[in-house]
C-alpha positions as CSV (number, residue, x, y, z in Angstrom):
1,X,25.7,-50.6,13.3
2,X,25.9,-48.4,10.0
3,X,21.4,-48.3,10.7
4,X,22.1,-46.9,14.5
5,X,24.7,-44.4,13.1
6,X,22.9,-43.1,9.8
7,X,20.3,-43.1,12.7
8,X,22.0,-40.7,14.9
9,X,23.3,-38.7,11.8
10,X,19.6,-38.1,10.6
11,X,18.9,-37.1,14.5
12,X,21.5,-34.5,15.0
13,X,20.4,-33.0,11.3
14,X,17.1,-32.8,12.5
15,X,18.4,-31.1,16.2
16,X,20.6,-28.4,14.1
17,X,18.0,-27.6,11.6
18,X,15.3,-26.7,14.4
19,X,17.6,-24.8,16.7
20,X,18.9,-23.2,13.7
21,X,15.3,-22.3,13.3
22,X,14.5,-21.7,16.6
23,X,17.6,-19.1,16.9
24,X,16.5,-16.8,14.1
25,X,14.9,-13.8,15.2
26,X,11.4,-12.5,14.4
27,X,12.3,-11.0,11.2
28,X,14.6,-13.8,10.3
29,X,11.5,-15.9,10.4
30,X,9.6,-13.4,8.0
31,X,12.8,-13.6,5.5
32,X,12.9,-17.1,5.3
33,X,9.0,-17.7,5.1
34,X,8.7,-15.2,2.4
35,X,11.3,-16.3,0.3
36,X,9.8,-19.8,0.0
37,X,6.5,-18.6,-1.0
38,X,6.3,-18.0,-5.2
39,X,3.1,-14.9,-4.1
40,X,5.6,-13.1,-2.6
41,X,8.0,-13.3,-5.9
42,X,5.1,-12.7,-8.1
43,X,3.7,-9.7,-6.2
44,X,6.8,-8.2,-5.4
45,X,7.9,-8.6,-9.4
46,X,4.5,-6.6,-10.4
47,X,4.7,-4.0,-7.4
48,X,8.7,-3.7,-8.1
49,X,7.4,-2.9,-12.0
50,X,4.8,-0.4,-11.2
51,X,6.8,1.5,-8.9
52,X,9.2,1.5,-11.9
53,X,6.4,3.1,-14.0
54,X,5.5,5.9,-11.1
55,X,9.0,6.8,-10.8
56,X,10.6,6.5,-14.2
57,X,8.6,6.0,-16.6
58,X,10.9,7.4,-19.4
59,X,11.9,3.5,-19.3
60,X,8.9,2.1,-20.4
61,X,7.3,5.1,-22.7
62,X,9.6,7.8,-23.2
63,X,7.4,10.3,-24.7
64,X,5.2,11.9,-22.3
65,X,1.7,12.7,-23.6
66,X,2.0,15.9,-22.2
67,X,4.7,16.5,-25.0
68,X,3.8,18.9,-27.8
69,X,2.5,17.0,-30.6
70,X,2.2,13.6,-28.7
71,X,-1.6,13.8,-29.0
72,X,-2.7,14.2,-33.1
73,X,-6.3,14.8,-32.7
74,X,-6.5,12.1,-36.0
75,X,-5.8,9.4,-34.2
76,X,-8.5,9.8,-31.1
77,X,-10.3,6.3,-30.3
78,X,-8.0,4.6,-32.6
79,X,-8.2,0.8,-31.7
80,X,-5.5,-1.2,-30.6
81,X,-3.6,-2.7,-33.6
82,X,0.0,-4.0,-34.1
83,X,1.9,-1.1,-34.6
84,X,0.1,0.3,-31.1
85,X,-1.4,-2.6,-29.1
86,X,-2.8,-0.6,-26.5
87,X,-4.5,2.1,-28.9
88,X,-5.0,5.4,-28.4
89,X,-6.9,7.5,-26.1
90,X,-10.2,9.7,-26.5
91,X,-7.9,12.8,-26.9
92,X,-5.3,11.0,-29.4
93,X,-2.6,10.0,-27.3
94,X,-0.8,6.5,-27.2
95,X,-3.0,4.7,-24.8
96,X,0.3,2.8,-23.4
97,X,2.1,6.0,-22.7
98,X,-0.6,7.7,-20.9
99,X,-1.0,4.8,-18.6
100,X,2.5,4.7,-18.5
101,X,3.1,8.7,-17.3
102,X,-0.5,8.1,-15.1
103,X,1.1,5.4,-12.9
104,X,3.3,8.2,-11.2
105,X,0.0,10.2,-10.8
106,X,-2.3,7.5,-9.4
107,X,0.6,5.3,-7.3
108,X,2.8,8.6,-5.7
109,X,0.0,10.0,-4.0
110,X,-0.6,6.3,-2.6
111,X,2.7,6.1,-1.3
112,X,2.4,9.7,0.2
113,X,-0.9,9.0,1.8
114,X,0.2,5.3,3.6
115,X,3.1,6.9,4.7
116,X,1.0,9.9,6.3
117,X,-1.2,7.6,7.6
118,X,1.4,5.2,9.2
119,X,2.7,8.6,10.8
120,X,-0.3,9.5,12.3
121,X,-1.4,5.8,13.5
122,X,1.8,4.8,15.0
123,X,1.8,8.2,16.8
124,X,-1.3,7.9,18.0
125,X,-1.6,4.4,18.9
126,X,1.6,4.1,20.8
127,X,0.6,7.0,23.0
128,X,-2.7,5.7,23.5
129,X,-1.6,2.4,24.0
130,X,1.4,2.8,26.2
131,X,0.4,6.0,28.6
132,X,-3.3,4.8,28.6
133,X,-5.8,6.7,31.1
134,X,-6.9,10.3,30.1
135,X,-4.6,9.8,26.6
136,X,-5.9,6.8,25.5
137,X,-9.8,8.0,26.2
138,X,-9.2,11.1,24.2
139,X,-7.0,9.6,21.3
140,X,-10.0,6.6,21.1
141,X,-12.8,9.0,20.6
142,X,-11.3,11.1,18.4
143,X,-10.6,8.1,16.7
144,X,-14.2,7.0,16.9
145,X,-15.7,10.5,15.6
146,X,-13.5,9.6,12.3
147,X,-14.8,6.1,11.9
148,X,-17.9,7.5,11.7
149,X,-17.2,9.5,8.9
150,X,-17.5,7.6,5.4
151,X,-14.4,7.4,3.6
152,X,-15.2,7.8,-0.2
153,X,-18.3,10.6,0.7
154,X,-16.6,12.1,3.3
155,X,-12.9,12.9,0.4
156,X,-15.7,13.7,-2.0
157,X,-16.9,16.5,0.1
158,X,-14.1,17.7,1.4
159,X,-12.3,17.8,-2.0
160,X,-15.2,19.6,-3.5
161,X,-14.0,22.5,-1.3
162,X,-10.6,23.1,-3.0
163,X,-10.5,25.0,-6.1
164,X,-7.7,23.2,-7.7
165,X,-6.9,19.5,-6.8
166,X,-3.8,18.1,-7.1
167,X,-1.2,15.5,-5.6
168,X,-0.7,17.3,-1.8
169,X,-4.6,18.4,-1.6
170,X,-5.7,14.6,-2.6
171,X,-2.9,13.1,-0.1
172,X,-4.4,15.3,2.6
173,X,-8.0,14.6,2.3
174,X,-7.4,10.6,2.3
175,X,-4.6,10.7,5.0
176,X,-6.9,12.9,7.1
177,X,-9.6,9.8,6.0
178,X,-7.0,6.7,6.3
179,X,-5.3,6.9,9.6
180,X,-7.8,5.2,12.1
181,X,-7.3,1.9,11.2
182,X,-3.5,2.0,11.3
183,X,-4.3,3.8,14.9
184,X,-6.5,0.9,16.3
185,X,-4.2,-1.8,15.3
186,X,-1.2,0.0,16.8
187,X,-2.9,0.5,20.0
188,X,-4.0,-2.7,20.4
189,X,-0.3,-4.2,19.6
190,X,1.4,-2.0,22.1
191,X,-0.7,-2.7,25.0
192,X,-0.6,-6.4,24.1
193,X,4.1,-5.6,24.3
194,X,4.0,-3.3,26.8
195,X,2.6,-6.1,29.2
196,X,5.6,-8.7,28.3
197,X,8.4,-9.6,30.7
198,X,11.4,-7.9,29.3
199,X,8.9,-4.4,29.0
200,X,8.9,-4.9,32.9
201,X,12.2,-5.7,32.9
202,X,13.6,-2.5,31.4
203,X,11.4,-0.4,33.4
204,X,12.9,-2.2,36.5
205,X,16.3,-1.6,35.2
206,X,15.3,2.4,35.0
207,X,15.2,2.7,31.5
208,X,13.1,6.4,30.5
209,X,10.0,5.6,28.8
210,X,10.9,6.9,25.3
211,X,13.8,4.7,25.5
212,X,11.5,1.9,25.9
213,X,8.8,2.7,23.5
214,X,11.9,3.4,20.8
215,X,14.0,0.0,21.8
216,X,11.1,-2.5,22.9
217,X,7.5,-1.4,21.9
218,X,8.1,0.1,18.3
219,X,10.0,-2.4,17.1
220,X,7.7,-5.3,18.5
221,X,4.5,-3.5,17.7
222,X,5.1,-2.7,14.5
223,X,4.3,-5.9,12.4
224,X,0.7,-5.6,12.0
225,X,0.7,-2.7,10.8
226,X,3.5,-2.6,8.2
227,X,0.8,-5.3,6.6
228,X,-2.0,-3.5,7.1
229,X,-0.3,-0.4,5.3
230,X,0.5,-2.9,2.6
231,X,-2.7,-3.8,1.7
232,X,-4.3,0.1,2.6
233,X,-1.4,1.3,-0.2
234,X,-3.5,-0.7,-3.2
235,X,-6.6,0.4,-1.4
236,X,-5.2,4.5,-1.5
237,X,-4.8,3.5,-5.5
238,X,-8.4,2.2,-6.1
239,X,-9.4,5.8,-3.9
240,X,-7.8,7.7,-6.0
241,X,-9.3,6.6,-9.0
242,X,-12.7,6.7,-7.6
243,X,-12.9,10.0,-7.0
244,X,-11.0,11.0,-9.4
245,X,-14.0,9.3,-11.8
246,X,-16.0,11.1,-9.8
247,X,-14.7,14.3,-10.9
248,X,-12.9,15.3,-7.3
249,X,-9.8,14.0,-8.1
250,X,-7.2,15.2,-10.3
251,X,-8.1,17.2,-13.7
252,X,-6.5,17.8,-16.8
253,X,-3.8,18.1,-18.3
254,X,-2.7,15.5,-15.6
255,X,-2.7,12.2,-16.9
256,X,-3.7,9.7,-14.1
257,X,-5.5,6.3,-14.7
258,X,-8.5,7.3,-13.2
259,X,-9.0,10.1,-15.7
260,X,-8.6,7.7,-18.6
261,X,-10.9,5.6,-16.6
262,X,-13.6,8.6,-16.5
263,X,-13.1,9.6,-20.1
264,X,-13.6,6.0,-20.7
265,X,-16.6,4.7,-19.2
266,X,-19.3,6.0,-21.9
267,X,-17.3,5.9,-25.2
268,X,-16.7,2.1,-24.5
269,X,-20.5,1.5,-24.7
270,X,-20.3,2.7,-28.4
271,X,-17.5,0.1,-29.3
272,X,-14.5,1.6,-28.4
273,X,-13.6,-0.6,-25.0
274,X,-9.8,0.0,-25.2
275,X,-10.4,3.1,-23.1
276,X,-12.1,1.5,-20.5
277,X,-10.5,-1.7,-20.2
278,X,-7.1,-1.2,-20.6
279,X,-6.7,1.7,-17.5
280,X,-9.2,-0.4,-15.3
281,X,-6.6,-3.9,-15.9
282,X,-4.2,-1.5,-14.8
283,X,-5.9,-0.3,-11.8
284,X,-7.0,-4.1,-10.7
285,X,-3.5,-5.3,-11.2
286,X,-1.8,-2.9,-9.3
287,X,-4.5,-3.0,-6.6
288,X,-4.6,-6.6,-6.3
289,X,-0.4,-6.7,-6.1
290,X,-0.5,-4.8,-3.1
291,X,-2.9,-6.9,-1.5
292,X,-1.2,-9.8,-2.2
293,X,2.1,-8.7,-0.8
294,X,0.4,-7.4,2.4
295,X,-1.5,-11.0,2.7
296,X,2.0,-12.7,2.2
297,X,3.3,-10.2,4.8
298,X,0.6,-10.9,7.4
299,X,0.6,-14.9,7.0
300,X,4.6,-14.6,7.4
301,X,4.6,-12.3,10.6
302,X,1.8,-14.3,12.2
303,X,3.6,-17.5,14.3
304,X,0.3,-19.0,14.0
305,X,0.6,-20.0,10.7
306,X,3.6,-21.4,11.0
């Protein structure tokens, strides 16, 4: 008797847990996926600390090393040492400070680029994807004409044109480089939701079309490519850096961490690797952060892997 009711107990448990799960919602799903997995805590710890860094980073250094007097020209390519673990920089400053102020630098434009180009994709790939026809066959090859443009040569050249280069010119160049993926993946996910039932539903009902791209298609559509702007954020950061190394990017007095990683690259073949590797670990960290939280994202928004 008490096996066929402990039984039953351990049935009716098991019934409540999976229509508890079965009534949460698609994001409900993506909360409770993501807070069981210890990537997304660890990636969202580091990105949660960098964005710290960009934004105030009076917290973590609070002398700038654009300050007067931060930068002694006695202590240039000083190594790291107790008193200054990080060293100092070819130019004198404390090597942790300038990669503390840089952060802002390297990470804000970023930010202002993935937002740009989640702008311009979701625009784009909505319209092609829900009106179709003439729209979508002018939106694709456009899109198409982009692809075929390198990314890194094609910044590098257009960046050469401006006399001065700073945080809007740089976000830009890379948003005007960055937004065709984000377009392709939108397109693809509305005309995959504008074929479901309740789409056809609401249309039946009379509901205006930008009432059902704002209530139905956005806000199903939108999953892939909040992760794919995830992971396209750390790639914005790694851009930056690369062309600022390659002298497009921003120029002094701006402290960014490509910069340090430029002034870097030959003095750390004489002995003095500080400059190189510390702003580099920086970069790889905050790059590979992103990317984690954007594959964390993607396997919690795919039902497949569940």
């Amino acid at each position: 008797m008490s096996d066929t009711m402990a039984g039953q107990s351990a049935g009716q448990t098991e019934n409540l847990s999976t229509k508890s799960g079965a009534n949460r919602s698609l994001w409900g799903d993506v909360r409770y996926e993501l807070v069981r997995s210890p990537v997304f805590w660890i990636s969202s710890i580091l990105v949660l600390v960098i964005l710290s860094m960009a934004f105030f980073p009076q917290l973590w250094a609070q002398t700038s090393p654009n300050t007067s007097g931060a930068c002694p020209l006695q202590n240039a390519r000083v190594k790291p040492s107790a008193d200054h673990p990080f060293g100092f920089t070819n130019a004198g400053c404390d090597m942790w400070a300038s990669l503390v102020w840089g952060t802002g630098k390297s990470v804000i434009v970023a930010i202002l680029v993935t937002a740009g180009t989640v702008i311009l994709g979701v625009t784009f790939g909505t319209l092609a994807g829900y009106l179709g026809g003439f729209a979508d066959t002018i939106i694709s090859r456009i899109t198409d004409i982009f692809f075929g443009l390198p990314f890194i040569l094609g910044a590098l050249v257009f960046l050469a044109i401006f006399p001065e280069r700073n945080i809007w010119t740089l976000t830009a160049v890379l948003t005007v480089f960055g937004w065709t993926s984000l377009t392709r993946v939108m397109r693809g996910s509305v005309i995959s939701t504008k074929q479901k039932d309740y789409v056809d539903a609401a249309r039946a009902a009379g509901a205006s079309d930008l009432f059902i791209i704002r209530k139905h298609i956005l806000a199903n559509s939108i999953a892939p490519v909040i992760v794919l702007a995830t992971i396209g954020l750390g790639s914005f950061i790694g851009a930056e850096a690369t062309l600022t190394f390659l002298g497009v990017g921003y120029q002094r007095p701006t402290v960014s961490w490509g910069l340090l990683v430029s002034e870097g690259q030959n003095l750390a073949l004489a002995g003095f690797w500080h400059l190189l590797v510390f702003p580099s670990a920086f970069i790889v960290i905050t790059v590979l952060a992103f990317i984690l939280l954007g594959d964390v994202l993607r396997d919690a928004l795919d039902p497949r892997t569940r």
